[in-house]
N, C-alpha and C positions, 0 to 999 in steps of 0.2 A: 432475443440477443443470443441465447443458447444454441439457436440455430443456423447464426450469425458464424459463432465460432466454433461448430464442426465443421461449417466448410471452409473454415481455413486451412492453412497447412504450414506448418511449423517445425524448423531443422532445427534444431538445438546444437550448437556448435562449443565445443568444450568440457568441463567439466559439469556433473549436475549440481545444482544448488546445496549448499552446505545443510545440517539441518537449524543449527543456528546462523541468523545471518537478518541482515536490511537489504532488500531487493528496493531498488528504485529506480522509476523510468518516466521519460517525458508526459506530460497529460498527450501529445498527439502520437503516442504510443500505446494506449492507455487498454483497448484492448486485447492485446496480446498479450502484455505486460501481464495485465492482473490475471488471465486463464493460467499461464502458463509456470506461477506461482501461488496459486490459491490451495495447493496442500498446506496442510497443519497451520495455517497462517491469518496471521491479525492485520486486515487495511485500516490505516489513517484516513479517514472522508473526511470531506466538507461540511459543515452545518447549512449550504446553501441548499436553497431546491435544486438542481442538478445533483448536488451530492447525494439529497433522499434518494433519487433515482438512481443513483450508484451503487447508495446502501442495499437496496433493494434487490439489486440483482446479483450483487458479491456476497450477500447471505443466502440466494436460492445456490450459489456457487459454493457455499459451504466454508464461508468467511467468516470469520470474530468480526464486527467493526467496533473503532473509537471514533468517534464525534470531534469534530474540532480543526479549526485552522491558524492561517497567522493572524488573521484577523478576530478573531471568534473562539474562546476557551480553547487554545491552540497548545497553551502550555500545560494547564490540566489534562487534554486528550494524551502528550506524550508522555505523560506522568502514567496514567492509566492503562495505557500499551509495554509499558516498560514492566509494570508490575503483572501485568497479563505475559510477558514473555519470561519475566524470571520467576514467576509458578509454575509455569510450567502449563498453563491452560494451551497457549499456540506456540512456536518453535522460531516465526519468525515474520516481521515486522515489511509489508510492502506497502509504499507511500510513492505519490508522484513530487518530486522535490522541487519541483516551478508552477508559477502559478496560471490559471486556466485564461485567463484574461492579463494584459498588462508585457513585459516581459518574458517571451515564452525563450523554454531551454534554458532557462537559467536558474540556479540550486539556491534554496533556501536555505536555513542554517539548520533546520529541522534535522536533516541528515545526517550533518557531522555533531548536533547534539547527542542525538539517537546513539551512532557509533562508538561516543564515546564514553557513554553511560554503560553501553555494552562491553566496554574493553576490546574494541573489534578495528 
């Protein structure tokens, strides 16, 4: 997968990412999304199999992760990122906010919990 995304190429348009902050982007953006925010930062996975395989490769990418979805200790994992982002262990919290099957592109309330926990 590593090898996957040095041959991409990626223009960043704007300003750079804050260092506090919720990064989130569609699951069919999902690789570029998570490279291109994987400094200092905690991903929200799935407890599904796909997700182990995601866990797996966003920690050789030098990831925190939390476990957990909407369906699945979803509201403990954002309890456990929150408190991992106000220690200060990661800086900032990237989540895909729709889900992988079902519904795609469309935001779950994960996000604007998150946000608002943060004062953001």
């Amino acid at each position: 997968m590593t090898t996957l995304v040095h041959s991409l190429r990626f223009k960043w348009i704007g300003n750079p990412l804050p260092e506090h902050c919720i990064v989130a982007f569609w699951h069919s953006q999902m690789i570029g999304g998570w490279w291109v925010s994987r400094e200092n930062a905690l991903a929200l996975v799935s407890k599904s199999k796909d997700g182990e395989y995601l866990n797996k490769i966003l920690a050789k990418w030098g990831y925190k992760t939390v476990r957990g979805s909407s369906s699945v200790s979803g509201k403990e994992a954002l309890t456990e990122a929150i408190e991992k982002i106000r220690s200060g262990v990661v800086m900032r919290l990237v989540i895909t906010p729709d889900v992988p099957r079902g519904t795609r592109e469309s935001f779950k309330r994960v996000v604007f919990i998150a946000a608002k926990k943060f004062n953001l």
